[in-house]
C-alpha positions in Angstrom: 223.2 -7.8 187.0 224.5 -6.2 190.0 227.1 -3.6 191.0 230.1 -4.3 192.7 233.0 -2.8 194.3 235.9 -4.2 192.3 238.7 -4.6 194.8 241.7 -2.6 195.5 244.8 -4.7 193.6 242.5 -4.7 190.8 241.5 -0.6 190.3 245.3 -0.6 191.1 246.0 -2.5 187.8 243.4 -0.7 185.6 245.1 2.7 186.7 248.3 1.3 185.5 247.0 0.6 182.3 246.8 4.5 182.2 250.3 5.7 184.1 252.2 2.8 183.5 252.2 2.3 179.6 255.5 1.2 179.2 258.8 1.5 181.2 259.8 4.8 180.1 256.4 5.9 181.7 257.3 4.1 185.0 260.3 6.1 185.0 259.0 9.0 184.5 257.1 8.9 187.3 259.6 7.8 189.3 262.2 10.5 188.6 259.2 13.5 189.0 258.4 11.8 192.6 262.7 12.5 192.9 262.8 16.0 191.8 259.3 16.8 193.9 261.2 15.8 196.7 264.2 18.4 196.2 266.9 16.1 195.3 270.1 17.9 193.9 271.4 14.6 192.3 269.2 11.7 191.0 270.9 8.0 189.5 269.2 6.1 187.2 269.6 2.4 186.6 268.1 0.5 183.8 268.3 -3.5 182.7 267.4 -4.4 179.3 265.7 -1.1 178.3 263.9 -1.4 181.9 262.0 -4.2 181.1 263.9 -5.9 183.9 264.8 -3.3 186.0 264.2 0.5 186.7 266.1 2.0 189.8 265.9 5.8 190.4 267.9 6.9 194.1 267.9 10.5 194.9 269.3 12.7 198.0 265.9 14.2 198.2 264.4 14.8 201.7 263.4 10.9 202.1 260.3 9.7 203.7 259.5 8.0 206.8 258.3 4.3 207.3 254.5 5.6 208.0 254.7 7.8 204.7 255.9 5.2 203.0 253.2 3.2 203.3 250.6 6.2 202.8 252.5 6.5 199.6 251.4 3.1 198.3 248.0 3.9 198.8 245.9 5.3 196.1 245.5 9.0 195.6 247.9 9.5 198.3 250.2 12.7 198.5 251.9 15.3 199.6 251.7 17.3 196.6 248.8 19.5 197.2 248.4 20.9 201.1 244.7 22.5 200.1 242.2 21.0 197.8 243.3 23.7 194.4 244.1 21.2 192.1 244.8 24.8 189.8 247.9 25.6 191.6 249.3 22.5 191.1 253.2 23.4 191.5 254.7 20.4 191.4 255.5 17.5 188.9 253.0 14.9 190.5 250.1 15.7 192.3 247.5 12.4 191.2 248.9 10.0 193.8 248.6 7.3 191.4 251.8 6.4 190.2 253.9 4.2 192.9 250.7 2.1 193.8 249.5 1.5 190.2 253.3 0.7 189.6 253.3 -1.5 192.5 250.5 -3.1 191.3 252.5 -4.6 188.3 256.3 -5.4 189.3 257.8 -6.1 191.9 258.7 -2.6 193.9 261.1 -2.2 196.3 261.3 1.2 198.0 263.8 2.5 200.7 263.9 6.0 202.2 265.9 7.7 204.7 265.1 10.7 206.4 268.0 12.9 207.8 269.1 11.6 211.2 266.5 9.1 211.5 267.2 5.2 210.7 266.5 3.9 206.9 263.3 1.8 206.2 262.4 -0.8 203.2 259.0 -1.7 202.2 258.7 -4.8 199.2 255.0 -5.0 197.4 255.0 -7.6 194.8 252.4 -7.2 192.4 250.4 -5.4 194.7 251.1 -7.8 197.8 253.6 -6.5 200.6 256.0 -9.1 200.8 258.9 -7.3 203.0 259.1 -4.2 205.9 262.1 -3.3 207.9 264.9 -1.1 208.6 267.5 -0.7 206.1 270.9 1.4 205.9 271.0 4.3 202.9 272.6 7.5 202.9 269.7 10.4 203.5 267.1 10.2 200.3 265.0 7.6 198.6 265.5 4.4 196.3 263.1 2.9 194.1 263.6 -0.2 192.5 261.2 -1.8 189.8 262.0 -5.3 188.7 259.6 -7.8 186.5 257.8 -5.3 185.2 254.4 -6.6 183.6 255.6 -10.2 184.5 252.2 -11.2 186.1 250.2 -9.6 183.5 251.3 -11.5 180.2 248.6 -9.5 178.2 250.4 -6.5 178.5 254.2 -7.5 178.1 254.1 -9.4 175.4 253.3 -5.8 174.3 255.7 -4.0 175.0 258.3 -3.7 172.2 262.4 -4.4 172.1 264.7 -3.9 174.9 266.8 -1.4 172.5 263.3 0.5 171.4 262.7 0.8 175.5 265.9 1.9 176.6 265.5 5.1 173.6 262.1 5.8 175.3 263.8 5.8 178.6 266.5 7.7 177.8 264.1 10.1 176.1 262.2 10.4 179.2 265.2 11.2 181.0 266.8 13.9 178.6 263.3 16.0 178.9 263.4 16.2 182.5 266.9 16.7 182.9 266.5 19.7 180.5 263.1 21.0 182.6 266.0 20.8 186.1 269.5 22.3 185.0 269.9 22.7 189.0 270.0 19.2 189.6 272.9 16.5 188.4 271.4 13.4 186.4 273.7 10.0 186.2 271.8 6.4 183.5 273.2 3.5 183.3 271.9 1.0 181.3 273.4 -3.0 181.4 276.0 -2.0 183.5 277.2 1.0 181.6 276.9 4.5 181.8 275.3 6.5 178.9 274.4 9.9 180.4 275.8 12.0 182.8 275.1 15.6 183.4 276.4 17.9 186.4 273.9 20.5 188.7 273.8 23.8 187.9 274.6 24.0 184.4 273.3 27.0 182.8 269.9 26.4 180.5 272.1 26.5 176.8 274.6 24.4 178.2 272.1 21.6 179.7 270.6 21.9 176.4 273.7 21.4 174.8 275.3 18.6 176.6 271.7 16.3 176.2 271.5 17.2 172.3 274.5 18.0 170.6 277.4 19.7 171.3 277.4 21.6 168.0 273.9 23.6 169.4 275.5 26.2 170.9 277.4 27.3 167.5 274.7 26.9 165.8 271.5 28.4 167.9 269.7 31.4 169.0 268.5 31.9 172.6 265.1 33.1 173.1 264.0 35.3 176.3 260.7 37.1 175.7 257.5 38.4 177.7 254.2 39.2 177.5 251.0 39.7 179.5 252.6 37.7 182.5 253.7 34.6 180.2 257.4 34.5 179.6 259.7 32.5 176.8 263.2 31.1 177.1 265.1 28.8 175.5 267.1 28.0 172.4 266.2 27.4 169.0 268.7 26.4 165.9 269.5 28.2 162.9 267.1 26.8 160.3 270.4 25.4 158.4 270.8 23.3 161.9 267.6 21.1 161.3 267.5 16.7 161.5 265.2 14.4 160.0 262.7 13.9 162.4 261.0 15.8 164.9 262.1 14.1 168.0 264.9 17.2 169.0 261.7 19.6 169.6 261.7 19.5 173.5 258.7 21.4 174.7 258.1 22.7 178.4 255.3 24.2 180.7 256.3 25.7 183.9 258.9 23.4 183.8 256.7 20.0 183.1 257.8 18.1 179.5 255.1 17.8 177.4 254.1 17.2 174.0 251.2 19.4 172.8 250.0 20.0 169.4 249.7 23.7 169.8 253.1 24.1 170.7 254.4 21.8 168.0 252.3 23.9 165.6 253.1 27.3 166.7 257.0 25.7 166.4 256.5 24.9 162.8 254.6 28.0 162.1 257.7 30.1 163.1 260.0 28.2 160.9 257.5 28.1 157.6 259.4 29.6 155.0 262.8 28.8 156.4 262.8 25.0 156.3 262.8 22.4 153.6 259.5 20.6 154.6 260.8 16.8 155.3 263.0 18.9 157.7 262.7 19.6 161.7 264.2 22.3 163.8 265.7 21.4 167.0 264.5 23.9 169.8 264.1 23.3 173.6 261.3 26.3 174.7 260.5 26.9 178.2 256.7 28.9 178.9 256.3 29.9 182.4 253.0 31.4 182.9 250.2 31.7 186.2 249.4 28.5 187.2 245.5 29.3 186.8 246.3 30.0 183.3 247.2 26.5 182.2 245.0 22.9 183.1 247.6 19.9 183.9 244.9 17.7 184.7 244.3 16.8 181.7 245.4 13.0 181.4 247.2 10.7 183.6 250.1 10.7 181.8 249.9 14.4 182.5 252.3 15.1 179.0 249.4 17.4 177.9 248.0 20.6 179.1 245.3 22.8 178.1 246.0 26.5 178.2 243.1 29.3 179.2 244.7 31.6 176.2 246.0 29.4 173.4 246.2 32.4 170.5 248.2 34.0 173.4 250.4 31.2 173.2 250.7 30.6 170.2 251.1 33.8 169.1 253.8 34.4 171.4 255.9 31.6 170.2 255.6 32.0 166.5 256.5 36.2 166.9 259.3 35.3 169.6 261.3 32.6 167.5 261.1 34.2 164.3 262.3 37.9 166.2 265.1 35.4 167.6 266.3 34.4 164.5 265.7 37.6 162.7 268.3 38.6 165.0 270.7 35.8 164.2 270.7 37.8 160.2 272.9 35.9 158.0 274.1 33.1 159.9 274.2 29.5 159.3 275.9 26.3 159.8 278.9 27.8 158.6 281.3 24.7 158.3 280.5 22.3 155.5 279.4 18.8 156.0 282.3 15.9 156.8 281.4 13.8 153.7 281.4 16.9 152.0 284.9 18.4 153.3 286.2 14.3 152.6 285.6 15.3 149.4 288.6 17.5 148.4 291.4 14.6 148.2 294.7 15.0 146.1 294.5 12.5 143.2 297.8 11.5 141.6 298.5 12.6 137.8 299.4 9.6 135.6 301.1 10.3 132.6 300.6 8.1 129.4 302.3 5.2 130.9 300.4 4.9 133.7 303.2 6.2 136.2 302.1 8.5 138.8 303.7 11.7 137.7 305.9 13.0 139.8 307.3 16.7 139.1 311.3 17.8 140.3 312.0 18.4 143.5 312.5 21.8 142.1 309.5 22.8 141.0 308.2 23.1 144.3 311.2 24.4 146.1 312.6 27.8 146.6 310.2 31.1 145.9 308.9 29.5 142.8 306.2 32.2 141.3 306.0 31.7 137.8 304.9 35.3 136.1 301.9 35.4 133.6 301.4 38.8 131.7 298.5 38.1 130.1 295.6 35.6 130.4 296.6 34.1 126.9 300.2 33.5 128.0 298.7 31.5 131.0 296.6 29.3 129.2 299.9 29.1 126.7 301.7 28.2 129.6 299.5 25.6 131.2 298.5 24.2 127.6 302.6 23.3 126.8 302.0 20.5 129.9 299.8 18.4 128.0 302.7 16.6 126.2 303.4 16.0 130.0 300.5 14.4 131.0 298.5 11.6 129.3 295.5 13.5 128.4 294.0 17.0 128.5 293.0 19.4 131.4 290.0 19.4 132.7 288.3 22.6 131.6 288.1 25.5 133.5 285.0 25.4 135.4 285.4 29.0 137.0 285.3 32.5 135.9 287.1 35.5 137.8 286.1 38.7 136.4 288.7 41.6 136.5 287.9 44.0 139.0 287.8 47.9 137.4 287.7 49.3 140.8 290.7 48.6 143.7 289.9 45.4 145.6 288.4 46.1 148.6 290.0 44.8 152.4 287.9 41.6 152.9 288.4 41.6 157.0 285.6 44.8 156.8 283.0 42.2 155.3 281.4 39.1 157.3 281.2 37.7 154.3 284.2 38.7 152.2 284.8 39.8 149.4 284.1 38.3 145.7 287.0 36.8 144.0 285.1 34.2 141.2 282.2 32.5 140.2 282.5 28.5 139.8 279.8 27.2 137.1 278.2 30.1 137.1 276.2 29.1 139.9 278.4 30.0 143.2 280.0 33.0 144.5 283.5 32.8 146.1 284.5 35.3 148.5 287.7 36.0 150.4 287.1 36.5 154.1 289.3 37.0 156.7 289.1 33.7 158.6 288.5 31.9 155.3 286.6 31.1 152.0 283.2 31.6 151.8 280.8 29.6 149.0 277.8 31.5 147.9 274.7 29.8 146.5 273.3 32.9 144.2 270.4 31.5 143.5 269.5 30.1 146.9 270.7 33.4 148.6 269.0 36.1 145.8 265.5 33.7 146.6 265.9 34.8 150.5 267.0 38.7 149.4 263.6 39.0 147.3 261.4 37.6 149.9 262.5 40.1 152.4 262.0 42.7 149.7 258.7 41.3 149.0 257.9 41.2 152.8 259.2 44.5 153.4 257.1 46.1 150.4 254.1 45.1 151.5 254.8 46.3 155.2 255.7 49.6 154.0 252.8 50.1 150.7 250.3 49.0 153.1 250.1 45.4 152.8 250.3 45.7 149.0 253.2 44.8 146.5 253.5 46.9 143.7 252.6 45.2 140.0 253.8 45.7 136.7 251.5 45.0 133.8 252.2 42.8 130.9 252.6 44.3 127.4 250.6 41.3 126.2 248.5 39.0 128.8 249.6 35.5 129.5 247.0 32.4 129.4 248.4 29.4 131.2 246.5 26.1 130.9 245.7 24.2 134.2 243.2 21.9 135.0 240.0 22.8 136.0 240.6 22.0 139.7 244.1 24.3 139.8 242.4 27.2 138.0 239.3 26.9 141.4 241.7 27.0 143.8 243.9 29.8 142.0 240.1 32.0 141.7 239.5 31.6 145.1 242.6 33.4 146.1 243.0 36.0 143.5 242.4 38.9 146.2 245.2 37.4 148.1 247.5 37.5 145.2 246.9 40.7 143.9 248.4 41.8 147.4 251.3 40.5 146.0 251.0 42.3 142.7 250.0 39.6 140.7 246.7 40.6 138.7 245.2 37.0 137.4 241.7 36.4 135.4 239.5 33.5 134.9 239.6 32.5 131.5 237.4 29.9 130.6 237.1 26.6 132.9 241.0 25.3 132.4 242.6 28.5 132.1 244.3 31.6 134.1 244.7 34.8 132.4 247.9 36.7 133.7 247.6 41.0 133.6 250.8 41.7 135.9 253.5 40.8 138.0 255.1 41.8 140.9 257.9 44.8 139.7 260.4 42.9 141.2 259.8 40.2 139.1 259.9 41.4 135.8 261.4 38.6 133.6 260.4 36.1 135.2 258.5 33.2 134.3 254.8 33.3 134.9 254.0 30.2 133.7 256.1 28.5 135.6 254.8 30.5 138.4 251.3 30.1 138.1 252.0 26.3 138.1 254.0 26.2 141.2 251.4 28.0 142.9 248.6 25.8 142.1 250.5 22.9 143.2 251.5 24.6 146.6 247.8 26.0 147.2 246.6 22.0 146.6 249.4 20.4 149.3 248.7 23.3 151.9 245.3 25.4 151.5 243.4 23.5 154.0 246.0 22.7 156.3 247.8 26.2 156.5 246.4 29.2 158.6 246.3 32.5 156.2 249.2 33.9 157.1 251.3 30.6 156.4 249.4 30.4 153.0 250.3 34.0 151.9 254.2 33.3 153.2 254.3 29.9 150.7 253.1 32.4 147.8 255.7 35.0 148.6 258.3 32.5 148.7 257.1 30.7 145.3 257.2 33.9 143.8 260.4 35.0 145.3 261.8 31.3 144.1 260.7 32.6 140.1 261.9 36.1 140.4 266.0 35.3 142.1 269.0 35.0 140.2 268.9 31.9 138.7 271.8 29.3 138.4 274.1 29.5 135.6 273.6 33.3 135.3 277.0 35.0 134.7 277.4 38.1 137.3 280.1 40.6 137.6 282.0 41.5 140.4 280.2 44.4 141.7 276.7 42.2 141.1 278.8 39.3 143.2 279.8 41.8 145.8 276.4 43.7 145.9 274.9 40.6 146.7 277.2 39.4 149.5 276.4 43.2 151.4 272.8 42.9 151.0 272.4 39.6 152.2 275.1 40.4 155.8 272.1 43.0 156.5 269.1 41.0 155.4 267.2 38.7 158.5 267.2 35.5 158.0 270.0 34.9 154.9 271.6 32.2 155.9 268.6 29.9 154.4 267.0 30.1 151.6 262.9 30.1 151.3 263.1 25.9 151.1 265.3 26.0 154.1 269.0 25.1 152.3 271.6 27.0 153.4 272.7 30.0 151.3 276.2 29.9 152.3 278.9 27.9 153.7 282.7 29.0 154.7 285.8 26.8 154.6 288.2 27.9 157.6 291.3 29.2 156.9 292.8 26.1 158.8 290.8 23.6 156.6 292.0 25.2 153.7 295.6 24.2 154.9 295.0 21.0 156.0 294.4 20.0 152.6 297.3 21.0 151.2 299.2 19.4 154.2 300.3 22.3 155.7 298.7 21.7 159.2 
């Protein structure tokens, strides 16, 4: 058998089976060839998800009719004046895209360079079909139509319109972010679905291509070290969707989508997220170009960094300092279907009738006067002949305060009134009511104290033995894993012991978990070392034991706390990092504005 040269159309067509995947990856090249060329404003126009067509028009710095057709030709371009592919400082650099696209639509370029005529060049599958002089404003204009329709092997591939148009739009959200400077306009059939103005600052970009609601509910990141530096914004871990497709990653200013930077993102929220959950965070690394390898596929969405600890490293320490920083916030205003919740139901009385008090029961400075707590239960028990059965019972429980209330605009947080079910905290703050989760926010408060322990004993947390030791049955697989990390857990105070093949002998505890249940503890950390021992670095290991323990030794639900434990709580957790979440990523708190408050009793 021998070798051949295979000819041009065709190495054109195997290349696009590498740039040209789908039409979200036609795009992207053609919107990197727009920013390359130092547009300011770039429009997008799509047909049926860009199946059909895909038009990108900047008012770059255009091209002229002999670079035009240079620019057809494979690994062609103006992207790198010397031969160092490693200082590679634009988008493209491969020379591959517009001939490889060329090679499987129909492509229709025009380009006009300032105060020179316009020019049009038409390749059809790979075959010019059209040159001449156009008329365009200063700039470029691409248009891709029919893409794949002479290669029925790979349309019939490609999925939905509607499933194209999301990776489309996708593809143009993550460079829009990358460019706050310049001015992005998609339509799609006709109408417009994105449209974002130059020289928006980085938050705001962010922002306007996410959700509005990210600026409320964020922390910005700006960090440096050994010549790489880290901006951005990341959410409050109470902010967090679904699925991970809100995690916008960037290298000097490239999208990509690397493992090690998706890693290092869910490394920095371990601990502060439920784990079906996602943050949404939009990081920019700038770093030496000779420190980081673009070349690494066509697509070029990867990169391979010189120093990936470095990196790693860098993001995990600079979003958790970030949102240390943030302390107790969280998404502070309850959900909608929540808030839809509180509705004023009518009374009926026995009849059936809605009940329907005087006119003068509301009217005037009506403030009925109760000396006692008996008399008010008296009071309110006389109305039952009213209505047609009993009241509900009381489901809260205000404690009377033996010191003078304190002013509740001095506190973040307020100041406790009540306890409803003996589960949630309600404090009075200044700008509203504020609903405390005890046993979500006392699980945050004792991790922190765990945490903080061991920084200050030395990496150890003090124990407290058992009057009598504690055998818990497992099976004989629990009670390996559990003996291959007892020198781990005794960090943590807890003393455990072998004893015999499906059993753990419990010594001690953590101090700060006296009362608690080790059985239930022991259990819970068997079944956490079994979902995450392999797949968890060290550190991420010895953070899910910390916060199983801290889960066993908080407050729990339905335990009845007085007024100074209420309040004592609510101070501790305004100057603790990280308590707006609890350890499984909930939030610990929510407030109900002042004016939401009113608009349920119709007075806004």
């Amino acid at each position: 058998m021998s070798i051949r040269r295979l000819p041009e159309n065709l190495v054109n067509r195997i290349a696009a089976g590498e740039v040209v995947e789908r039409p979200a990856s036609a795009l992207k090249e053609l919107v990197e060839n727009a920013i390359d060329s130092g547009a300011r404003n770039i429009a997008v126009r799509l047909a049926s998800g860009g199946i059909d067509l895909i038009e990108v028009a900047d008012d770059g710095c255009g091209m002229s009719p002999d670079d035009m057709a240079l620019a057809l030709e494979r690994h062609a371009t103006s992207k790198l004046p010397g031969e160092d592919i490693d200082l590679v400082a634009t988008l493209g650099f491969r020379g591959e895209a517009l001939p490889s696209i060329a090679s499987v639509s129909t492509l229709a370029m025009d380009s006009r360079v300032s105060g020179r005529e316009g020019w049009r060049r038409v390749v059809d599958h790979g075959v010019l079909t059209h040159e001449g002089p156009t008329a365009l404003p200063p700039g470029t204009r691409v248009r891709v139509e029919n893409l794949f329709g002479k290669v029925p092997a790979r349309r019939k591939f490609l999925r939905s319109p509607r499933a194209e148009y999301a990776a489309a739009l996708d593809t143009i959200k993550r460079l829009a972010m990358a460019r706050p400077d310049i001015g992005f306009t998609v339509e799609h059939d006709g109408r417009r679905v994105l449209a974002v103005q130059p020289d928006m600052q980085r938050p705001e970009r962010v922002a306007a291509l996410t959700n509005a609601e990210l600026i409320d509910n964020s922390v910005g990141l700006d960090f440096e070290r050994e010549g790489v530096r880290l901006g951005g914004i990341a959410s409050l871990p109470t902010y967090n969707r679904g699925i991970s497709d809100h995690q916008f990653l960037f290298v000097n200013g490239r999208p990509v989508k690397d493992k090690l930077l998706i890693g290092a993102v869910r490394g920095a929220y371990a601990e502060m997220l439920a784990r079906d959950r996602h943050a949404v965070v939009a990081l920019f690394l700038d770093l030496p170009f000779t420190e980081v390898d673009v070349n690494v596929h066509p697509a070029k969405t990867e990169v391979r960094f010189r120093e990936p600890a470095l990196i790693r490293g860098m993001i995990v320490s600079g979003l958790r300092h970030a949102l240390d920083q943030s302390g107790f916030r969280a998404v502070q205003r309850p959900a909608a279907d929540a808030l839809s919740a509180w509705q004023q139901e009518p009374v009926r009385t026995a009849q059936g009738d809605i009940f329907a008090a005087p006119r003068t029961f509301y009217q005037g400075n009506y403030a009925p006067s109760f000396s006692s707590l008996a008399e008010k239960r008296t009071s309110f028990g006389d109305m039952r002949g009213i209505v047609g059965e009993d009241l509900a019972p009381l489901m809260g429980r205000a404690a009377e305060a033996t010191d003078p209330v304190p002013e509740s605009r001095s506190h973040p947080l307020g100041v406790a009134r009540g306890q409803v079910a003996n589960t949630y905290i309600v404090a009075e703050a200044e700008d509203g009511l504020v609903i405390v989760d005890q046993h979500a926010a006392h699980e945050r408060l004792v991790l922190e104290r765990m945490r903080g322990a061991m920084a200050q004993a030395g990496g150890a947390v003090p124990s407290q033995a058992l009057l009598l030791p504690q055998v818990v049955e497992l099976d004989e697989s629990a009670c390996d894993r559990l003996e291959a990390r007892l020198e781990e857990l005794s960090a943590f105070g807890l003393e455990l012991e072998r004893f015999g093949p499906g059993a753990i002998l419990v010594r001690a505890t953590p101090a700060m978990l006296r009362g608690g249940d080790a059985k239930g503890l022991i259990e819970d950390l068997a079944d956490d070392l079994a979902a995450y021992d392999q797949a968890l670095s060290l550190k991420e290991r010895i953070d899910h034991v910390a916060a199983t323990m801290a889960c066993h030794g908080s407050v729990r639900a339905g335990r009845v706390l007085s007024v100074p434990e209420m309040n004592a709580l609510l101070r501790e957790m305004e100057v603790t990092p990280r308590s707006g979440q609890c350890n499984h990523g909930r939030p610990t708190w929510v407030k109900l504005a002042l004016g939401d408050v009113e608009k349920l009793f119709g007075r806004k």
